[in-house]
C-alpha positions in Angstrom: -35.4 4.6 -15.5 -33.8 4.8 -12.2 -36.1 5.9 -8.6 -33.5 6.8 -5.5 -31.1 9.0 -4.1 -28.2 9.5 -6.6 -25.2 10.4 -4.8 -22.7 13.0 -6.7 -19.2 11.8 -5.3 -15.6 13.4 -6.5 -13.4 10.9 -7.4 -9.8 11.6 -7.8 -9.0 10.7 -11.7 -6.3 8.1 -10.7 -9.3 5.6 -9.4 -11.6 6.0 -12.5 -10.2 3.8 -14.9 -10.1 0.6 -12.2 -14.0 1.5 -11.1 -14.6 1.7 -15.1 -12.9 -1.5 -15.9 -14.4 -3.3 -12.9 -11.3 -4.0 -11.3 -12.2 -1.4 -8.3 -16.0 -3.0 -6.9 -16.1 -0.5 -4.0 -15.9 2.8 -2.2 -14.5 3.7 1.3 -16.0 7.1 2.5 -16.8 8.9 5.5 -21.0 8.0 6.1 -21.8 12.3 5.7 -25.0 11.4 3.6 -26.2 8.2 5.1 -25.7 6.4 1.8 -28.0 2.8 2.1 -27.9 -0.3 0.0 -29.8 0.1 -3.1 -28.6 3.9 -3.4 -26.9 5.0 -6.1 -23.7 6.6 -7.2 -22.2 9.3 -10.0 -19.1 10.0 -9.7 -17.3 13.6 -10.8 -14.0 12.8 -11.9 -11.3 15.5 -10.9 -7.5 15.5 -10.9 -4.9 16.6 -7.9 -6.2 19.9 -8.0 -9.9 19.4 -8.0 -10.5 20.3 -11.2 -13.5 18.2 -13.3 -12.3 15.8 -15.8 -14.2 14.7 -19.0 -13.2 11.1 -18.1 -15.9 8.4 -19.3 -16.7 7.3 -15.5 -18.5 10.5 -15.5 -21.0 9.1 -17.8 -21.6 5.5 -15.8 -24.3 5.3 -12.9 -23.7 2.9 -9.9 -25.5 1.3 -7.8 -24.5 0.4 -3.6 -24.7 -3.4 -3.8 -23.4 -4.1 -0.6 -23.0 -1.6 2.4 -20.1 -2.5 5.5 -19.7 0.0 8.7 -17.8 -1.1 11.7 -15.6 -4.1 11.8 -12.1 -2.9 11.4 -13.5 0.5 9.8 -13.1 3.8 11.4 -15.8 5.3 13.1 -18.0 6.8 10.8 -16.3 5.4 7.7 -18.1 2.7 5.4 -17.2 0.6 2.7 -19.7 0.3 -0.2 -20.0 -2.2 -2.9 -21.1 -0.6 -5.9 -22.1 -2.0 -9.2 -22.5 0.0 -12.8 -25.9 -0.4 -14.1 -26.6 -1.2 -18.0 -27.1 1.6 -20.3 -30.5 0.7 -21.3 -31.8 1.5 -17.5 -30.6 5.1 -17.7 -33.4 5.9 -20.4 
C-alpha cells in the first residue's frame, strides 16, 4: 500500500511509451505543487489535443527518486527522477 502525495500529471502520449519502457527516468516541470523526494506520480496520458488516452502508463505509479532545482534549470522549473513501483505495492 502506498502513504503520500500522489501527484496526477498530463503527459503528452508521445513520452509514455519511453517512461513505460524505462528509457525516460525523469520529469522536467514547473515546481506549482512543491513536489518532494519520496512523492509520487500518476500520469494521465493525453494526445495533441488534450484528450485522455487509454495508454498503459495510465495504469503504472511512480515514485520521485531524486529531486534537482537550480543549476542550469529555470527558475522555478525542477527536474525529478522518478521510478515505477512494483505491482504488488499497489494492493
Amino acid at each position: 500500500m502506498v502513504d503520500g502525495i500522489i501527484h496526477r500529471l498530463k503527459i503528452l502520449d508521445i513520452f509514455a511509451d519511453d517512461i513505460l519502457e524505462g528509457n525516460k527516468t525523469f520529469e522536467l516541470r514547473y515546481n506549482d505543487r512543491n513536489y518532494q523526494k519520496g512523492d509520487f506520480i500518476k500520469f494521465v496520458v493525453v494526445d495533441g489535443e488534450g484528450h485522455v488516452s487509454r495508454h498503459p502508463l495510465g495504469r503504472e505509479l511512480f515514485q520521485i527518486v531524486y529531486f534537482l532545482e537550480g543549476w542550469g534549470l529555470k527558475d522555478g522549473y525542477v527536474a525529478l527522477g522518478i521510478q515505477r513501483l512494483p505491482q504488488e505495492l499497489l494492493h
